[in-house]
Structure formats: structure tokens, C-alpha cells
Backbone bond lengths (Angstrom), bond angles and torsions (degrees), N, CA, C in turn:
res aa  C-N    CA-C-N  psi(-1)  N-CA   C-N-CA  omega(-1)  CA-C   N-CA-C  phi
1 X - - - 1.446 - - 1.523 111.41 -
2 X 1.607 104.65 -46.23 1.729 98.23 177.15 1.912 114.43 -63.08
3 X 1.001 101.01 -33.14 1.350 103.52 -175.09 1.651 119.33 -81.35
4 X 1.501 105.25 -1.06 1.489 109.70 175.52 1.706 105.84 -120.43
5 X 1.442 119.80 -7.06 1.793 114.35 148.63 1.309 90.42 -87.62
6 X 1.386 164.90 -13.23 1.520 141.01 -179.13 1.868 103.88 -74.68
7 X 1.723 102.94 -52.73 1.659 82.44 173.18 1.514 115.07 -93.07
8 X 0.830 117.13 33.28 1.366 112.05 155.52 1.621 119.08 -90.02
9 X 1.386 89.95 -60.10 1.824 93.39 165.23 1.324 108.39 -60.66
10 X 1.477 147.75 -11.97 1.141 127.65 161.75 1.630 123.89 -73.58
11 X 1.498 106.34 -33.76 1.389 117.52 172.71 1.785 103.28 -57.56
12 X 1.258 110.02 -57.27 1.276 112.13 173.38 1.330 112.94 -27.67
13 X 1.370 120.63 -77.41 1.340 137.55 -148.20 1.533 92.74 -56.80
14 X 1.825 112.53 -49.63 1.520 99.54 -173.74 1.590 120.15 -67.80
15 X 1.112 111.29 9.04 1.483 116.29 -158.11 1.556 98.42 -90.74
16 X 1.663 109.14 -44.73 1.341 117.80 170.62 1.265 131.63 -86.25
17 X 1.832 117.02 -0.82 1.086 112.78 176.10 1.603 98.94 -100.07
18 X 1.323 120.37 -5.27 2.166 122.25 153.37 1.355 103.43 -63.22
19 X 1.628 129.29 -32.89 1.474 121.14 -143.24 1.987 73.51 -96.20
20 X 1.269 132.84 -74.87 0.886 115.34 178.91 1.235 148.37 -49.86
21 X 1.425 117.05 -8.81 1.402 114.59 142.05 1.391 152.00 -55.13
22 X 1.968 81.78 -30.83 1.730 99.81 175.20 1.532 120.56 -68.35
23 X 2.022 117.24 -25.86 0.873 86.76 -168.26 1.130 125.96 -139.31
24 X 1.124 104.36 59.69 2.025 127.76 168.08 1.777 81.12 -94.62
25 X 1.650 131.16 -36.55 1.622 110.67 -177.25 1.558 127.43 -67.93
26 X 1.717 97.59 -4.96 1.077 95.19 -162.09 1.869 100.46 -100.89
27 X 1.322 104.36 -40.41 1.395 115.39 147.85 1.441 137.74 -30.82
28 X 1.752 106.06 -46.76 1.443 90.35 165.70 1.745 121.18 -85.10
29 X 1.241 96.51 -17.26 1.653 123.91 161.23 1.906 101.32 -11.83
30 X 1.510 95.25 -78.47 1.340 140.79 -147.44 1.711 98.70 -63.86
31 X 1.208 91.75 -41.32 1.739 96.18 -178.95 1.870 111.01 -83.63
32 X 1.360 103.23 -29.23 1.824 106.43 159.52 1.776 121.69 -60.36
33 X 0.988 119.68 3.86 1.620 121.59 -173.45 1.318 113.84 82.44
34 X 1.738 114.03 164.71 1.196 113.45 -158.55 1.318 125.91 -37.43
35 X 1.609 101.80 -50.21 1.822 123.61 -146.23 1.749 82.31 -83.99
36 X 1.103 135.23 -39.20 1.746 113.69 179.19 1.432 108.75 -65.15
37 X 1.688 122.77 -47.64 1.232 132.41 175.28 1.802 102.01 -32.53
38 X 1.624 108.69 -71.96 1.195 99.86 -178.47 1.661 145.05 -79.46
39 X 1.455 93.33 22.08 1.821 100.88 171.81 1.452 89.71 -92.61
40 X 1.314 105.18 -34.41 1.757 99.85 -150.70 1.690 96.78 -86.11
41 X 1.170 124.15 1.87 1.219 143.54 164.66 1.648 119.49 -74.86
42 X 1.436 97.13 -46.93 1.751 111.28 -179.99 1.967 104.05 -74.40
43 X 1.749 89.76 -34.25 1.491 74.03 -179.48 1.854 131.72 -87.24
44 X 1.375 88.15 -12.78 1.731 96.55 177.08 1.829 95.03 -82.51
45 X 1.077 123.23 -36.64 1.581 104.59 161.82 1.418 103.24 -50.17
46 X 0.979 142.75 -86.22 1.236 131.89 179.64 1.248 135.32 -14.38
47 X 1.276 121.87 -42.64 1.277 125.89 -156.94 1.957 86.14 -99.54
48 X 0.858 123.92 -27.79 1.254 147.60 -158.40 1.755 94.85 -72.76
49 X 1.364 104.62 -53.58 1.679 120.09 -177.53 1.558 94.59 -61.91
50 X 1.456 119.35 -68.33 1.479 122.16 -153.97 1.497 104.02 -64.39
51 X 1.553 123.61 -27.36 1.227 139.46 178.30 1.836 101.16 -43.54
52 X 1.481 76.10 -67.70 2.283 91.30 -168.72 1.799 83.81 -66.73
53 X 1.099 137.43 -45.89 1.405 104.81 178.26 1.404 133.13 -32.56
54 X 1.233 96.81 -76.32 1.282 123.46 141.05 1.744 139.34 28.02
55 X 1.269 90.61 -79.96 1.641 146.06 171.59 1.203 118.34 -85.33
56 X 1.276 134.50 -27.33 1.481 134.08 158.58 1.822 112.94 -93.01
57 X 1.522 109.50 -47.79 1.615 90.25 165.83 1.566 124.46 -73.74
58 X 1.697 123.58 8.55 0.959 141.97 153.35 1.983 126.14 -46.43
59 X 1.575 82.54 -57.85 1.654 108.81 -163.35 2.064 75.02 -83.68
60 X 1.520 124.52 -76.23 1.138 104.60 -167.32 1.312 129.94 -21.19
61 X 1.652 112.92 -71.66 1.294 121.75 151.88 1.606 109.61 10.66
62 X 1.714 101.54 -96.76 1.465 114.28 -164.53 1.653 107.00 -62.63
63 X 0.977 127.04 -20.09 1.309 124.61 176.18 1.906 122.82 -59.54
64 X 1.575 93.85 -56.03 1.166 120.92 147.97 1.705 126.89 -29.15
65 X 1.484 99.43 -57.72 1.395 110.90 173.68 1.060 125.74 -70.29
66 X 1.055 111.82 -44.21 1.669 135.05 160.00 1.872 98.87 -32.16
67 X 1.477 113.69 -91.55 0.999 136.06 -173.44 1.758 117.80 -26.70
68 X 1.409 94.93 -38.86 1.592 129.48 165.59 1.440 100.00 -46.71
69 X 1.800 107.67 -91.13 1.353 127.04 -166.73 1.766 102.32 -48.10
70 X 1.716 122.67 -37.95 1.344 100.92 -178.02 1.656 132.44 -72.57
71 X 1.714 90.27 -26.98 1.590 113.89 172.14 1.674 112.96 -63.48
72 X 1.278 115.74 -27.34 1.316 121.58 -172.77 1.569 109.57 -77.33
73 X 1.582 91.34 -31.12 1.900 94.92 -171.96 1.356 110.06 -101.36
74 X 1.087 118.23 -20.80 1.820 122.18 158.78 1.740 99.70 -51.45
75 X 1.703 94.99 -63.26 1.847 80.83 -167.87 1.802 119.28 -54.91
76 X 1.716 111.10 -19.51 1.441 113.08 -164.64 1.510 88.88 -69.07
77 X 1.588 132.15 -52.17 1.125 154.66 -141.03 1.988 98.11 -61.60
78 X 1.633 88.37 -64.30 1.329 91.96 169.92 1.571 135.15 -70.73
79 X 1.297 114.05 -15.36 1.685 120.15 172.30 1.821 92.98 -92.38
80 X 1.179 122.09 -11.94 1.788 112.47 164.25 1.446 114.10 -72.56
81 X 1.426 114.02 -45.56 1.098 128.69 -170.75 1.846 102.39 -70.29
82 X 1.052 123.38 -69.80 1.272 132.35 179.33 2.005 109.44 -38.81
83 X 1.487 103.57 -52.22 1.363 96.65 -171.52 1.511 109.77 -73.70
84 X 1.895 120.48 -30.45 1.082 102.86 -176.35 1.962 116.33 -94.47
85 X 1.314 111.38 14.05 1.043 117.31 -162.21 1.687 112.12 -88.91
86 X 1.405 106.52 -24.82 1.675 106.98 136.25 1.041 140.80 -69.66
87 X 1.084 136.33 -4.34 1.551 142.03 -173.69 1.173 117.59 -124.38
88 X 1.848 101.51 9.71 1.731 124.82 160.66 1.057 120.17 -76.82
89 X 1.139 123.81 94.15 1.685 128.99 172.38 1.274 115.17 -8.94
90 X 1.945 109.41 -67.97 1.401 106.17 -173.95 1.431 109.63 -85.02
91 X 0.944 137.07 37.72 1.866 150.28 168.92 1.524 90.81 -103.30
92 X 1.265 116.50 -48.10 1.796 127.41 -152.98 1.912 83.65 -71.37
93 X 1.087 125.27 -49.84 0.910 132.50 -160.32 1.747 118.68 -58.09
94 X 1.606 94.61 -67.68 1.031 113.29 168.43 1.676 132.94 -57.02
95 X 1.635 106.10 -9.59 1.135 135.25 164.06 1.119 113.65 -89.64
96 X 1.069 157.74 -33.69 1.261 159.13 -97.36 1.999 87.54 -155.78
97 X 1.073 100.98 -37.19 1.949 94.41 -169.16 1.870 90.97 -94.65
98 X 1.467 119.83 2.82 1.372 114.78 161.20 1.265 122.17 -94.79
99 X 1.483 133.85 -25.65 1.047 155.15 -178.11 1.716 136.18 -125.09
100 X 1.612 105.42 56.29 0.828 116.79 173.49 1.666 130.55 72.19
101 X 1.337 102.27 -2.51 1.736 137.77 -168.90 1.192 104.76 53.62
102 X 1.234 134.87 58.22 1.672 126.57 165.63 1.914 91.25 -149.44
103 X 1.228 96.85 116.90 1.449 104.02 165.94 1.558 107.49 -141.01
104 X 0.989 140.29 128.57 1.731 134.35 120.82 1.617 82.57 107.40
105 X 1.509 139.84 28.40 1.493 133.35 176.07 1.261 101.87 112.81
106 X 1.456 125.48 -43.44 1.401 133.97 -154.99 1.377 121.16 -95.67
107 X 1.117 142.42 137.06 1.268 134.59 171.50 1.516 112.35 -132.22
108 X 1.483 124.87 147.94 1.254 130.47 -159.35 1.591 101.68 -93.78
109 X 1.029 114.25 134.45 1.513 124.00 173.55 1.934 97.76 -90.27
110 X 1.311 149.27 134.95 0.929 159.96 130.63 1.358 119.28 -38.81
111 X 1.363 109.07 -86.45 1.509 138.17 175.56 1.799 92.42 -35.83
112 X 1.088 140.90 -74.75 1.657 150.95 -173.67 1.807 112.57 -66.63
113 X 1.795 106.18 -21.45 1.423 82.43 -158.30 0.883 157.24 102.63
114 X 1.280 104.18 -18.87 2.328 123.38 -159.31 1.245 83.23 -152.60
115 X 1.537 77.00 156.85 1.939 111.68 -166.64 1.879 78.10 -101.47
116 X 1.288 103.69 123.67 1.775 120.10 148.17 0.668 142.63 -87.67
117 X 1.607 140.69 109.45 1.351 125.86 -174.79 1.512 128.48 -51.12
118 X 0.770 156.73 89.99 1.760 156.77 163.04 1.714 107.80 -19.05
119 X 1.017 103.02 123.17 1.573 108.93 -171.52 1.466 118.78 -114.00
120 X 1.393 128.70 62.82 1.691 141.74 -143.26 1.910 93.27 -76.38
């Protein structure tokens, strides 16, 4: 999440440092008479459009990426969980009083408490 408001506010920032470029041109535009005023008018619309283009397949982008980076760490989360979730004592345990108490080397002592290793 922090890293997908960071490029967003970066997309931002470039979005307004296009908008502020456009318009000191349009300004000196303004002091040349109408018909320069209004090219230089047609073109900061312009630049203005491609800008928010821009700036939204920007944010998509990171959204996207985002969506990526969270899907990627859910799946790590769950292949962490899964691989170490046998080799959890109290998993072994709770397994172990379903299945006869011998799983994976180990078997649960009751009477003691503790998971034992099985020594074949």
C-alpha cells in the first residue's frame, strides 16, 4: 500500500510539473494577441489531455503492481505456512491424536506431553 500511494504521488507530481510548464506559454501567449493566445491555448489543452493520460495509465500501472506484489506474498505466506505447518509441534500434535499418534517420525506421548521422535 505504501509503495502504491508513493507512485501515485509520483505520477501526480509529474502531472503538475507538465501542467506547470504549460503555463508561463500560455501567458506569454496572451500578451501576443488573440490568435497566438489561442493556438497556445489549443496546445496546453493538449498537453493537458496527454498529461491525464499519462497519469492514469501511470496509477493503473502501480495498481496492477501492487495487486502483483500482494498476490505474490499471499502465495509466499501460504507455501510458508503449508511447508512449515508440519514440522509444527502443535500441528504434529493435533495430528497425531487423529491418526493413530505416529506421523512424519514422531509420535505423541500423552501421558509425558512431548512429541518423540520415532527412532526406526
Amino acid at each position: 500500500e505504501d509503495m502504491l500511494r508513493k507512485r501515485k504521488n509520483e505520477a501526480y507530481t509529474r502531472f503538475l510539473s507538465a501542467m506547470k510548464k504549460e503555463i508561463p506559454k500560455l501567458w506569454k501567449a496572451r500578451r501576443k494577441g488573440f490568435r497566438e493566445f489561442l493556438k497556445a491555448y489549443l496546445k496546453y489543452k493538449k498537453a493537458i489531455r496527454e498529461a491525464k493520460k499519462k497519469y492514469k495509465t501511470e496509477v493503473k500501472e502501480a495498481e496492477k503492481e501492487a495487486l502483483k506484489i500482494k498476490k505474490r506474498t499471499k502465495e509466499a505466506i501460504t507455501n510458508l505456512v503449508r511447508s512449515t505447518r508440519e514440522f509444527n509441534p502443535l500441528f504434529l500434535i493435533l495430528k497425531s491424536k487423529y491418526t493413530q499418534r505416529k506421523i512424519l517420525g514422531y509420535k505423541y506421548n500423552p501421558e509425558k506431553g512431548k512429541i518423540i521422535p520415532r527412532l526406526k
